[in-house]
C-alpha positions in Angstrom: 167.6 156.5 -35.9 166.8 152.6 -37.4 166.0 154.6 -40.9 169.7 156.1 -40.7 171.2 153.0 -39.2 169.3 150.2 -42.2 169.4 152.8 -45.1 173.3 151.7 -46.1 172.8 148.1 -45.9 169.5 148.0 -47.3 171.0 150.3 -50.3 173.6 147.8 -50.8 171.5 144.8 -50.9 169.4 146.2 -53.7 173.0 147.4 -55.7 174.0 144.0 -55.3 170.6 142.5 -56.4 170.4 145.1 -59.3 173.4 144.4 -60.7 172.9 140.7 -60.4 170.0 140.6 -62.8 171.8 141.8 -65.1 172.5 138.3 -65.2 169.0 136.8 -64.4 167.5 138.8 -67.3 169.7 140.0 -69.8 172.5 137.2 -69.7 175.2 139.1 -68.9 177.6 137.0 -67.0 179.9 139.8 -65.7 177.2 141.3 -63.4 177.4 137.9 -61.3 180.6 139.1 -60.6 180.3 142.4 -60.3 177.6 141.9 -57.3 179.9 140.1 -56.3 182.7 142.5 -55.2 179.8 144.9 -54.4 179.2 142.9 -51.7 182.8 142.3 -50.8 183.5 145.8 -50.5 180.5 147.5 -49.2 180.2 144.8 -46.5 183.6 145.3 -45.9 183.9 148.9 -45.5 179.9 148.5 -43.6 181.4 146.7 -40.9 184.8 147.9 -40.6 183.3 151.6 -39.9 180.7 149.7 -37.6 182.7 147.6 -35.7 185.4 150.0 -35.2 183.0 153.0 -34.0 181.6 150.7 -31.6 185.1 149.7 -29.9 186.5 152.7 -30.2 183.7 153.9 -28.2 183.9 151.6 -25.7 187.7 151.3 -25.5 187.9 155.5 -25.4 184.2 157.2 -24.7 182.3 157.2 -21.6 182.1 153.2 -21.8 185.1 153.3 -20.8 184.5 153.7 -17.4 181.4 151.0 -17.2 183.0 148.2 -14.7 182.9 145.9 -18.0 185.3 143.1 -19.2 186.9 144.6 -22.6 186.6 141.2 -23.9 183.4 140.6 -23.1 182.4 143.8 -25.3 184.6 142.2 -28.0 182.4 139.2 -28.2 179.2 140.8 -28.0 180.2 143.1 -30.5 181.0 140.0 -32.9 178.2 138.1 -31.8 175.8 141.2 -32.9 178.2 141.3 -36.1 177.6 137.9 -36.7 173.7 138.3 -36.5 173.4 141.0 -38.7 175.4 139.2 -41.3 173.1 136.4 -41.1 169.9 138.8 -41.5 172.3 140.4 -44.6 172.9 137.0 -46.3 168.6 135.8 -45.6 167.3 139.5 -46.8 169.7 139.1 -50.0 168.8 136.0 -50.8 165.3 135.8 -50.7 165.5 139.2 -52.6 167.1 137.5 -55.5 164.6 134.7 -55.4 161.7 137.6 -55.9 163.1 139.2 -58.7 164.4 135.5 -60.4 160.7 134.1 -60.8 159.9 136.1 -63.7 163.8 136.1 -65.1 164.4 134.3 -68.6 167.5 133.4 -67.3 166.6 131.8 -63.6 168.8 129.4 -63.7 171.9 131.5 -62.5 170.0 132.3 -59.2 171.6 130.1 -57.4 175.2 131.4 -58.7 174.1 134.9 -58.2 172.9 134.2 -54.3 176.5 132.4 -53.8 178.5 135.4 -55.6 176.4 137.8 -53.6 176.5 135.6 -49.7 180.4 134.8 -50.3 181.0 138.3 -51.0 179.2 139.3 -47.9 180.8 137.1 -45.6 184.1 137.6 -46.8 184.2 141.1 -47.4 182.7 140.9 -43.0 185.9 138.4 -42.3 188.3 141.1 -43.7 186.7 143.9 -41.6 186.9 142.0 -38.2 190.3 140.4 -38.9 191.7 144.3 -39.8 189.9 145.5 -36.7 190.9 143.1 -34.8 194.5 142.1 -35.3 196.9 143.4 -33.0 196.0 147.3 -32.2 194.0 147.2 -34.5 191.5 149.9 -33.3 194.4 152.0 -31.8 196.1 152.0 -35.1 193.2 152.8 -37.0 192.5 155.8 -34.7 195.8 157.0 -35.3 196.1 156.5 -38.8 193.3 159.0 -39.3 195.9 161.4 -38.8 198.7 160.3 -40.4 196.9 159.5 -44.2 198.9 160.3 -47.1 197.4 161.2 -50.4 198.0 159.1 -53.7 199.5 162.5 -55.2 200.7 165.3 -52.9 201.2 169.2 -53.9 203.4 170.6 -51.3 203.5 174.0 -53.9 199.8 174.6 -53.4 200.9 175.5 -49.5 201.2 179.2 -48.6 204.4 179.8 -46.4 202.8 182.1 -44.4 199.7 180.0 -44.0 201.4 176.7 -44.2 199.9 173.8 -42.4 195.8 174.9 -43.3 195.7 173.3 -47.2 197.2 170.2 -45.2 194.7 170.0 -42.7 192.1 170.4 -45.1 193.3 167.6 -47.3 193.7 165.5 -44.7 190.1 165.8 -43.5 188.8 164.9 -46.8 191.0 161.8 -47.2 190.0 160.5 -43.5 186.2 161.3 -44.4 186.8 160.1 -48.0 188.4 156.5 -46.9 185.6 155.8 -44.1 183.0 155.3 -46.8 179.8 157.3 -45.9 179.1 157.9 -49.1 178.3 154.7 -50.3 174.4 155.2 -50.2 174.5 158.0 -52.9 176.6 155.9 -55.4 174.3 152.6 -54.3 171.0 154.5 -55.2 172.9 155.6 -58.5 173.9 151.9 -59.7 169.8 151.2 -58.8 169.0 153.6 -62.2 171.3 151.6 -64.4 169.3 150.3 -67.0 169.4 146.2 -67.8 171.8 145.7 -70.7 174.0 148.4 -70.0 177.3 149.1 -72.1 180.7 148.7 -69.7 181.7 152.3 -71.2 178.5 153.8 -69.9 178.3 152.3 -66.6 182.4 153.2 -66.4 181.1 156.5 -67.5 178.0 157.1 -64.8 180.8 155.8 -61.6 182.8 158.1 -62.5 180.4 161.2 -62.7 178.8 160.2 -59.4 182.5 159.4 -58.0 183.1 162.9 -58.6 180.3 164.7 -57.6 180.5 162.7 -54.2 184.3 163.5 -53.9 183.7 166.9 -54.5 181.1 167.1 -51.9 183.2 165.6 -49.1 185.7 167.7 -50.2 184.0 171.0 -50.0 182.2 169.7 -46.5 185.5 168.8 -45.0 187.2 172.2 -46.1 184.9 174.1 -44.7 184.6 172.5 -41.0 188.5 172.8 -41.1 188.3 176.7 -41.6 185.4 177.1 -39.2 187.9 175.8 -36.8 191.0 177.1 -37.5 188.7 180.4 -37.4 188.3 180.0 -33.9 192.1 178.6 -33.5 193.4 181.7 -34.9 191.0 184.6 -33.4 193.8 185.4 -31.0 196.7 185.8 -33.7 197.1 189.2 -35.0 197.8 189.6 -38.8 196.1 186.2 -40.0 193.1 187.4 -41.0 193.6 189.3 -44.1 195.6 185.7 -45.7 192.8 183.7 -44.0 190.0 183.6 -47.0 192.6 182.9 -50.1 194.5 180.4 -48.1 191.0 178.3 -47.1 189.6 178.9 -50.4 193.3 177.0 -52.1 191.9 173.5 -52.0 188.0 173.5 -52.6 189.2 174.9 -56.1 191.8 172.3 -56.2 188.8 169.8 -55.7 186.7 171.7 -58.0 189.3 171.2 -60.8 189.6 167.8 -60.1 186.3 166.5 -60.0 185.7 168.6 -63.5 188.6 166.3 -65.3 186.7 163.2 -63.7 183.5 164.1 -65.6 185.1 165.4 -68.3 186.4 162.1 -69.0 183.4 160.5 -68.3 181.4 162.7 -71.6 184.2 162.1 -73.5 184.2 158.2 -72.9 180.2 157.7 -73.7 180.5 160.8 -76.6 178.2 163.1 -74.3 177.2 166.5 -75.9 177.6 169.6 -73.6 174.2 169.4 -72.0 175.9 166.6 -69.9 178.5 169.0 -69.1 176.3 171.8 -67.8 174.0 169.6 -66.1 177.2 168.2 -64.2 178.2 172.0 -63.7 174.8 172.7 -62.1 175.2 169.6 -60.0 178.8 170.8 -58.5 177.7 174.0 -57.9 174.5 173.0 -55.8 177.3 171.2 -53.7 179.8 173.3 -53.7 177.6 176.4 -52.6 176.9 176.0 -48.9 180.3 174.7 -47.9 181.9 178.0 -50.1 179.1 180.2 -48.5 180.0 179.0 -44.9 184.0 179.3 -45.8 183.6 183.2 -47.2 181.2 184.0 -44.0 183.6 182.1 -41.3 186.7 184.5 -42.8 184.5 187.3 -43.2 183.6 187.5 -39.2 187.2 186.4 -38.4 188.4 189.9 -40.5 185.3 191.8 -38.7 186.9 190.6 -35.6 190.1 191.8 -36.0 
């Protein structure tokens, strides 16, 4: 449980710290600021997800009933907030003081520590203000629902079918926006060499953007069809339009992610081994999710 709970921050930390020396040993002066808004945002989207799991959980789960003060939950929950900001901001700066005594360039520490605690503590100001304004957990529940998408398809629907391609979107988006995923692109930005060209660093976001969209994608479809499978074993004639319906957006995905990496060889000059690796990549995450999908609307036509 504590290697599940520390793994995130710990991953960010050493993102932050990794991109940071950039600075410290090669002289690039952009990577100050890009640990920087590493920090912002993944502290940011670290405790947003934390805090609001933990009062959503007290406000609607079987806390609810404890004979406790709402408030008083509010202000533990900030004081523990506050602590492990605290241990964030000591962990990440004595980190950057280790890997600064051997760096040519030592003398931006001290800038890189301040880019890296301001982004910490600002990006954790922005979580607790959106939590806590007004609602703000309430909303937030809510709005898991109610997510649009930056471009939406209505034509990919089936009319007889109409709502499941929705549903399925809509479960990636919600899983998409919470962030778990930031400790597979973290441990990626860990392999980027010192000295790195913009284009290629551009190039390996994108790849592992993709791949990671693609697997939340794929994992989201197919929970959504394992439970409209068991929505739907009591209607008669859906079984036979189940499969292609369900199967509509993981290709959409598919497609999708594709163009991403496709524009990430084409932006570094990649040859077509980068292509099929990617390809081989997808299709180890795409497999189970595809394999769970074609057995769920296998049974359901069984059933029927």
């Amino acid at each position: 449980m504590w290697s599940r709970l520390l793994m995130t921050p710990v991953l960010l930390l050493l993102a932050c710290v990794a991109i940071a020396c950039g600075t410290l040993y090669a002289g690039s002066g952009w990577c100050i600021a890009a640990s920087g808004v590493l920090a912002f945002a993944g502290g940011q989207a670290l405790m947003r997800g934390g805090l609001t799991n933990v009062l959503m959980r007290a406000r609607f789960g079987w806390c609810a009933a404890l004979p406790a003060d709402p408030r008083v939950t509010t202000r533990v929950t900030l004081g523990l907030t506050g602590v492990a900001l605290l241990a964030a901001i000591v962990a990440g700066t004595l980190l950057l003081g280790l890997v600064a005594i051997a760096a040519p360039h030592r003398e931006a520490t001290g800038l890189a520590a301040t880019a890296l605690d301001c982004g910490l503590v600002i990006g954790t100001l922005v979580a607790v203000w959106l939590v806590l304004r007004e609602d703000g957990v309430v909303r937030m529940r809510h709005a898991d629902g109610i997510r649009e998408p930056l471009l939406a398809l209505p034509w990919l629907n089936d009319a007889r079918l109409p709502h499941l391609l929705d549903w399925q979107r809509r479960a990636t988006l919600v899983n998409w926006r919470r962030g778990g995923s930031l400790a597979i692109v973290g441990s990626v930005l860990l392999l980027v060499p010192m000295g790195a060209l913009i284009s290629a660093v551009v190039a390996l976001v994108l790849v592992t953007a993709s791949l990671v969209w693609l697997g939340v994608a794929m994992r989201a479809s197919a929970e959504v069809t394992l439970m409209a499978v068991r929505l739907l074993q009591a209607t008669p004639g859906v079984a036979g339009r189940l499969r292609p319906v369900a199967l509509r957006y993981p290709l959409v995905a598919l497609a999708c992610a594709l163009i991403l990496a496709l524009a990430a060889v084409i932006l570094v000059h990649a040859g077509p081994l980068a292509v099929v690796a990617w390809c081989l990549c997808a299709i180890a995450v795409s497999s189970w999710p595809f394999h769970r999908i074609f057995v769920a609307t296998r049974r359901r036509g069984n059933a029927s």
